[in-house]
Each structure stands twice: as C-alpha cells, then as structure tokens.
C-alpha positions as CSV (number, residue, x, y, z in Angstrom):
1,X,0.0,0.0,0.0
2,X,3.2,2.1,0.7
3,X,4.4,2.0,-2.9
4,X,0.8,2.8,-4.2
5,X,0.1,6.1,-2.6
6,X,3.9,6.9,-3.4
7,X,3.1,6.1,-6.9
8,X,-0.3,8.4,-6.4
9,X,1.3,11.1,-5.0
10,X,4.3,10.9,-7.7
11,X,1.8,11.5,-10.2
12,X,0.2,14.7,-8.8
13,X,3.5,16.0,-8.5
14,X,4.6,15.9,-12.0
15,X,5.8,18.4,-13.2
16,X,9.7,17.7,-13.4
17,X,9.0,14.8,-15.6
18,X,6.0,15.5,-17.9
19,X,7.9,18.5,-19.7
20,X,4.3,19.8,-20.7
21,X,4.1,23.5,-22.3
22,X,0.6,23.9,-20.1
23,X,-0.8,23.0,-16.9
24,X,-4.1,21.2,-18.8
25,X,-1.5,18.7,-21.1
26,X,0.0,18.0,-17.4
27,X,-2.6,17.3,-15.8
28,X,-3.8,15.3,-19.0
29,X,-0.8,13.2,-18.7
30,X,-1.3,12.4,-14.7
31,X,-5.0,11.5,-15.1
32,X,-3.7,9.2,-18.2
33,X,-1.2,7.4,-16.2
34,X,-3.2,7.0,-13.2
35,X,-6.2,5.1,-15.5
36,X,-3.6,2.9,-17.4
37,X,-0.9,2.1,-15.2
38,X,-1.3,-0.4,-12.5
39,X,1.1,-1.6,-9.7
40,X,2.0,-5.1,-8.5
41,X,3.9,-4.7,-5.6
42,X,6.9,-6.3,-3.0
43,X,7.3,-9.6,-5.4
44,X,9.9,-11.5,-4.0
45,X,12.4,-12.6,-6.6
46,X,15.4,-13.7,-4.6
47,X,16.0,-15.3,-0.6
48,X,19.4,-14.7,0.4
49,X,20.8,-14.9,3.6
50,X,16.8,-15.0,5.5
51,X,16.4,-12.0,3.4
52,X,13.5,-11.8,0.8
53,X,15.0,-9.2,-2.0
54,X,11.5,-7.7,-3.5
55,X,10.5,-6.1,-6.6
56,X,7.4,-4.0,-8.1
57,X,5.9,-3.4,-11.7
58,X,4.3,-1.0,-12.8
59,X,2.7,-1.8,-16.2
60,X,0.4,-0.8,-18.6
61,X,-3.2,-2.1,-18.2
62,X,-3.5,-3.1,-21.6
63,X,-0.7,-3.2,-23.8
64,X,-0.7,-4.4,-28.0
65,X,2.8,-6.6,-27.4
66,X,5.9,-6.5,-25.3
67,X,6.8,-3.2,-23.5
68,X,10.5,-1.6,-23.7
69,X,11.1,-1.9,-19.7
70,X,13.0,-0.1,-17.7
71,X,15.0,-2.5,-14.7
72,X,16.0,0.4,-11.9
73,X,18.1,0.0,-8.6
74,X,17.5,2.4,-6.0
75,X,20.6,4.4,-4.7
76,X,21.9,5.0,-0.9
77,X,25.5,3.8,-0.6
78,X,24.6,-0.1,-0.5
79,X,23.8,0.7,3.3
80,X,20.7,2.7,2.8
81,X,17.4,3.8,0.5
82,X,14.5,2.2,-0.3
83,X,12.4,1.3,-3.6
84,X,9.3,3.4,-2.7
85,X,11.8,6.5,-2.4
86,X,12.7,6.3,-6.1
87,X,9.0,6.6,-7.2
88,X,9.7,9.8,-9.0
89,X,12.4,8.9,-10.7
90,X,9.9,6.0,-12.6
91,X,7.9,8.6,-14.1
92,X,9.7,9.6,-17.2
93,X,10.0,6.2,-18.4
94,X,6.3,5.8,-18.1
95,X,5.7,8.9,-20.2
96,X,8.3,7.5,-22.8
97,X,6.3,3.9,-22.9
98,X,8.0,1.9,-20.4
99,X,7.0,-0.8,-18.0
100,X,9.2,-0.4,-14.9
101,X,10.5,-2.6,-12.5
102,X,11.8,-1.1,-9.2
103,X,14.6,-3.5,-6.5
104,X,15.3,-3.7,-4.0
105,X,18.1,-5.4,-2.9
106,X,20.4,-6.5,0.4
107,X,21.8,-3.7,2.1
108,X,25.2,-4.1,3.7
109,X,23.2,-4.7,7.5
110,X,22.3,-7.8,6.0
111,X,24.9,-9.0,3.8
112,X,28.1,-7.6,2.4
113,X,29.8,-7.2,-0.9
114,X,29.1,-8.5,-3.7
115,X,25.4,-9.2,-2.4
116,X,23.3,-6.4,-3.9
117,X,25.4,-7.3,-7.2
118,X,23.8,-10.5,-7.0
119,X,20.6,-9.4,-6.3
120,X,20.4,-7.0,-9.2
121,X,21.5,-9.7,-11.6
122,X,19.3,-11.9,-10.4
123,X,16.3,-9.4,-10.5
124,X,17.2,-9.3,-14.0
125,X,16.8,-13.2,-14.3
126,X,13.3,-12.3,-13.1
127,X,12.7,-10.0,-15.7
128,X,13.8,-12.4,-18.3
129,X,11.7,-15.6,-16.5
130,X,8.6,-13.6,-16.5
131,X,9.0,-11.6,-19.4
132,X,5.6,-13.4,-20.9
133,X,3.6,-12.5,-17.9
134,X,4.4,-8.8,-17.8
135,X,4.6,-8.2,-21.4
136,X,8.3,-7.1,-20.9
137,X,10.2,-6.7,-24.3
138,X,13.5,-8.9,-24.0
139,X,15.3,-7.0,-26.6
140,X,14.6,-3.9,-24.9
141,X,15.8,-3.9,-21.6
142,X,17.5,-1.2,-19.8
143,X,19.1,-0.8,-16.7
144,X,19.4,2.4,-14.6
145,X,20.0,3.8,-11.0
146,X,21.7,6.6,-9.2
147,X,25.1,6.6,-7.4
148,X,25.2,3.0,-6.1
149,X,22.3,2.2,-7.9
150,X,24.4,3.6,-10.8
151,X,27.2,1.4,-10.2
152,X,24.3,-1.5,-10.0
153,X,22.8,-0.9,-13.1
154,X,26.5,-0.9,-14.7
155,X,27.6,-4.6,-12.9
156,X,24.3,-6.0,-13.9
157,X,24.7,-4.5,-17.3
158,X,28.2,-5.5,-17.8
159,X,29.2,-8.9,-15.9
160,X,28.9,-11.9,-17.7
161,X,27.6,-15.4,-16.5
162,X,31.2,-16.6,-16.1
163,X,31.7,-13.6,-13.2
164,X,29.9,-15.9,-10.2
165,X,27.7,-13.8,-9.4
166,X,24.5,-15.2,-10.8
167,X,25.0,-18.4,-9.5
168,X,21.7,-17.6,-6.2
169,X,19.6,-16.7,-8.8
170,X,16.4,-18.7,-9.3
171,X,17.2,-21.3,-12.4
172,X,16.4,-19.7,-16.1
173,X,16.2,-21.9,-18.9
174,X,15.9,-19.0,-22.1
175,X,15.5,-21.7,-24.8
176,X,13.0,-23.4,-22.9
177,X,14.5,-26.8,-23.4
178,X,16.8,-29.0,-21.2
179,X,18.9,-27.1,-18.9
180,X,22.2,-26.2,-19.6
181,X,25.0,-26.8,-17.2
182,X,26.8,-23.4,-18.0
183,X,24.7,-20.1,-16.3
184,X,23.1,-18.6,-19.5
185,X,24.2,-15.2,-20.5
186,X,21.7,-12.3,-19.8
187,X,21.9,-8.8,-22.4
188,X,20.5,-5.9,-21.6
189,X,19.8,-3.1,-24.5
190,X,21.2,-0.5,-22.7
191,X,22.5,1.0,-19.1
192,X,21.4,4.7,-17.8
193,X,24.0,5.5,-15.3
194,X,23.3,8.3,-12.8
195,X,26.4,8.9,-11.4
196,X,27.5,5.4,-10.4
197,X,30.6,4.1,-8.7
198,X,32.8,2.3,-11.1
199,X,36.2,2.0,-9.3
200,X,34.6,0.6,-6.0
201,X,38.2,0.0,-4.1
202,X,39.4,4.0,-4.5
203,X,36.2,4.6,-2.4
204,X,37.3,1.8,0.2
205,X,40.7,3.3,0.8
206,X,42.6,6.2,0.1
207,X,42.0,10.3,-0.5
208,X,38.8,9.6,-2.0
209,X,37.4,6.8,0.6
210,X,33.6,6.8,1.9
211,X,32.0,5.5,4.9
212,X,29.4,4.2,2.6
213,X,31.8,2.2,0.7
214,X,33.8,1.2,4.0
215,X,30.7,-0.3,5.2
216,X,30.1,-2.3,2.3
217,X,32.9,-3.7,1.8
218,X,33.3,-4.5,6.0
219,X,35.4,-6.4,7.4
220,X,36.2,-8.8,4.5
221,X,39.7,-10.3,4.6
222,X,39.9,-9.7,0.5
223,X,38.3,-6.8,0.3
224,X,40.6,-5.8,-3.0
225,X,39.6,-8.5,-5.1
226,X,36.0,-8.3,-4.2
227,X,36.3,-4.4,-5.2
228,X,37.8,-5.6,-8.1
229,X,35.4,-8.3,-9.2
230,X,32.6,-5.4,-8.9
231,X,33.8,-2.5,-10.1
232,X,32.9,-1.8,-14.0
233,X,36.1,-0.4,-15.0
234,X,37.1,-4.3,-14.3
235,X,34.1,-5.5,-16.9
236,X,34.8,-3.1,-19.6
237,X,35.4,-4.8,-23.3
238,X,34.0,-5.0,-26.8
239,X,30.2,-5.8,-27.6
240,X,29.1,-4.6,-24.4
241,X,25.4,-3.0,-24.8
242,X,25.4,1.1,-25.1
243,X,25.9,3.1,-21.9
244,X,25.0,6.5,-21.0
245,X,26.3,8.0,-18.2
246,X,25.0,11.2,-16.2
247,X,27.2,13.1,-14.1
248,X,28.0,16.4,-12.1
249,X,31.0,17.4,-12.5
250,X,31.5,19.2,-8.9
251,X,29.9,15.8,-7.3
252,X,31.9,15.2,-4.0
253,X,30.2,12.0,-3.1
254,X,31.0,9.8,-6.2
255,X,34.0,11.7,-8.4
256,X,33.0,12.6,-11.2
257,X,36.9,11.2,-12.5
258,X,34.5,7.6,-12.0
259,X,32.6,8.8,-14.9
260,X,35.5,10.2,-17.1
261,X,37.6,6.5,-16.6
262,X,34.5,4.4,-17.1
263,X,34.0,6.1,-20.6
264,X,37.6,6.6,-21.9
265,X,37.9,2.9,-21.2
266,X,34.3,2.4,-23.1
267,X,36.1,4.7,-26.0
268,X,39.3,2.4,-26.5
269,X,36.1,-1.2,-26.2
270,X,34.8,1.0,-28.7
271,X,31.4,0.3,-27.4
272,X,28.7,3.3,-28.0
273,X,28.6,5.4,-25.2
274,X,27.9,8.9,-24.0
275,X,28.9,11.0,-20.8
276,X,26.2,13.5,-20.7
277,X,28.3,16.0,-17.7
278,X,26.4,18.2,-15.7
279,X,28.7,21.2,-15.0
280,X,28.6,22.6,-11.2
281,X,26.7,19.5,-10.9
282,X,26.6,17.9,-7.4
283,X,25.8,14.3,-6.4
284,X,21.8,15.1,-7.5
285,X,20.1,17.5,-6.5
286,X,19.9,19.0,-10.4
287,X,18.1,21.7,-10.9
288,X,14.7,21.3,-12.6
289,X,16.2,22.4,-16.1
290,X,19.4,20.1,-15.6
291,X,17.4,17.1,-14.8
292,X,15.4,18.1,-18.2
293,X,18.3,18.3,-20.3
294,X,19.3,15.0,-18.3
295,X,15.8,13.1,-19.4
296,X,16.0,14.3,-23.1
297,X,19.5,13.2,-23.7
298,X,18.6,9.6,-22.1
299,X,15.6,9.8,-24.6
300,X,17.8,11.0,-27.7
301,X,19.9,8.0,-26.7
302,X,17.6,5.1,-26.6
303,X,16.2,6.5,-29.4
304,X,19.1,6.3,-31.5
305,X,20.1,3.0,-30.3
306,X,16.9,1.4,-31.3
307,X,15.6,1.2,-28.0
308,X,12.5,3.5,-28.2
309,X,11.1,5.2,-31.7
C-alpha cells in the first residue's frame, strides 16, 4: 500500500518529468497514467541470507505486445534507501512507454559485498523468467539507477555469466529446453548511469574513501579482489550493450573522474557510449532544467540506439 500512494502522490506532482508547455496537457498526462498504469507490488524474486530481495511493476493495463522496460536499482550507498523512495524517478519512463521494474536489494546490514550485485542480476533473471507474464520486451531492456544504484545498473549490465555472481539466482532456462549446465548469459539493451561508482576500491581506501563504501565492503579479509570483481572499470570490453552515463562534475560524493575513466575505457572497447556532464553539478540534487536536459538526452539516446522510436 506504501508504494501505491507513493506512486499516487508521484503522479500529482509531475511536473519535473511531464515536460508539458501547459498546466491542462499535465494534468492530461497524470489522469492518463493514473487510468492505465497499475502496480504489482513487494514480489519476492530472490531469498538470500533470510532475506526476501522484492520487486514492483508497474505496467500498462492493456498493452498491443511486449513493453520496452526499464529494470531500476534504488541508490543510498549499498547501506541505505528504499524502492518506494525512487517513485519519482519512474515517471519519465512511463511517459516514454515503459513498463518499470523497481529493486530492491540487500543492504550491507544484512549481507556484504558483492550481495546487492547479485541481487540486481538476479532481478534481472526475473525479468527475463517472467517476461511473458508482464509483457516485458527482452530485446529492450534497460538498466538504470543513481550513485550505487548507478554502479548496479552498470555490474548487472556488464558482468557476464562466467563472473559468479548469478549463480543464487532462481534457475532460467531461455530456450526453454533441457537445462544447460553453464549459467546462461543475460543482455540488456542499454545501461542509464546516474552517477555510479565504477572503481569501487578507490572509495574503500585512500583520498577519496567513503563511509558508505567502507561499510560495504566491512570487514572482508579480500576486500581488493571483491572491489575488483565489482567495479565496471574491471568489466569493460567490446560488444558490451550502449551506456549512458549522467554526471555532475563538482559531485563530491562519487567523483566525477569515475565517470570520465568508465568512458575513456568504453572509448578504447569501442562500445557506443555517452557521458552526458552536468557542469557545477553535485551528487543530484539537479536543478529542474538540468534534470530536463538529463531526461532528453537519455531519450535521444535510446532512441538512436533502437531502444524507443
């Protein structure tokens, strides 16, 4: 019931996200997505550790065929946040034709590192398992968060099966025949970074370490090679699906020198990417016409890469 009155009360609140010339086409667009969207909420798509990790769609009512969907992962250090919080950062995706799914995952008071990377991947097996019952588009897929949700979105994105870290997940058969004894490899058809972590151990120690990261990583004896195994820089190589990252450049909570590595790395792969910088720009907190300019260029972007018309 939590997630549905956030959801209500997203909608009345629109208008960062509807970019409408006049307050009738707004309010047009929240009374349309209020009569066509519905919510299933807390699904429970991984147990971990006597954790249940939980998940909610919001879909179209009726839809024609598959929906381009939009897989997000809440922010808050790995230690903190919570999927109702993110509610407003759904919206756009539902103006630009999305179904959504919104994780949750296991915080670092429950387990630590590289748990929530195993969580979002294996939310992602969800997507794929139930991709029938939702009406989710398998082709079109993308992946998004902010700050650790960021560096989520970017793990899930990038790591492939032989990585480990799928191996909790629920089993997933994607031909539908016998089982294969290797974990099959899951695509998405693009990652929306919001100012993600992608160099995990230069948060853990150092000039630029964070409590948050700290925490996550805990006390673990090989804390290095875990950072390692989940930082993106680690995962970047040809043929990897198009990212777009979003970043301020004055952000003091994730450097934004995270952003600039990830995508000179992504340059020399040569995989299509795009590092969309907000200048003066903290760790959020955009103003209303950043976070505009922010929403357009991740709709130019899906739109050029086939993702969206």
């Amino acid at each position: 019931m939590r997630l549905v009155h956030a959801l209500r009360l997203s909608v009345g609140s629109l208008c960062l996200v509807a970019a409408a010339s006049t307050a009738a086409s707004a309010a047009d667009w929240t009374v349309r997505i209020a009569n066509q969207f519905q919510v299933t909420a807390d699904v429970t798509y991984l147990t971990a550790d006597g954790y249940e990790s939980k998940l909610d769609v919001i879909a179209p009512r009726d839809r024609s065929g598959p929906l381009p969907t939009l897989l997000y992962i809440h922010g808050g250090g790995w230690v903190g946040g919570t999927k109702a919080r993110a509610m407003l950062q759904l919206l756009p995706y539902l103006e630009m034709g999305f179904a959504v799914v919104n994780v949750e995952y296991r915080l670092a008071r429950v387990a630590l590192a590289p748990a929530a990377v195993e969580d979002a991947r294996c939310a992602l097996r969800w997507v794929l398992s139930n991709a029938d019952s939702y009406g989710f588009d398998v082709d079109r897929i993308v992946v998004s968060g902010h700050s650790a949700g960021g560096h989520l979105a970017l793990t899930t994105g990038m790591l492939q099966a032989s990585a480990g870290q799928d191996r909790r997940c629920p089993a997933w058969n994607p031909t539908g025949g016998r089982a294969d004894a290797h974990e099959p490899e899951m695509r998405v058809a693009a990652m929306v970074n919001w100012y993600g972590i992608t160099d995990v151990a230069d948060l853990v120690s150092g000039s630029n370490a964070k409590t948050y990261a700290v925490a996550w990583m805990g006390g673990l004896t090989d804390w290095r090679s875990v950072a390692q195994r989940v930082s993106p820089l680690s995962h970047v190589r040809s043929g990897l699906p198009p990212i777009l990252t979003i970043h301020g450049d004055a952000d003091d909570i994730v450097p934004f020198d995270h952003a600039v590595r990830l995508h000179a790395a992504l340059d020399r792969a040569e995989v299509p990417a795009k590092l969309h910088r907000i200048e003066g720009g903290g760790h959020g907190g955009f103003s209303v016409a950043e976070s505009l300019a922010a929403y357009q260029a991740i709709r130019e972007f899906l739109t050029e890469h086939g993702v969206i018309d």
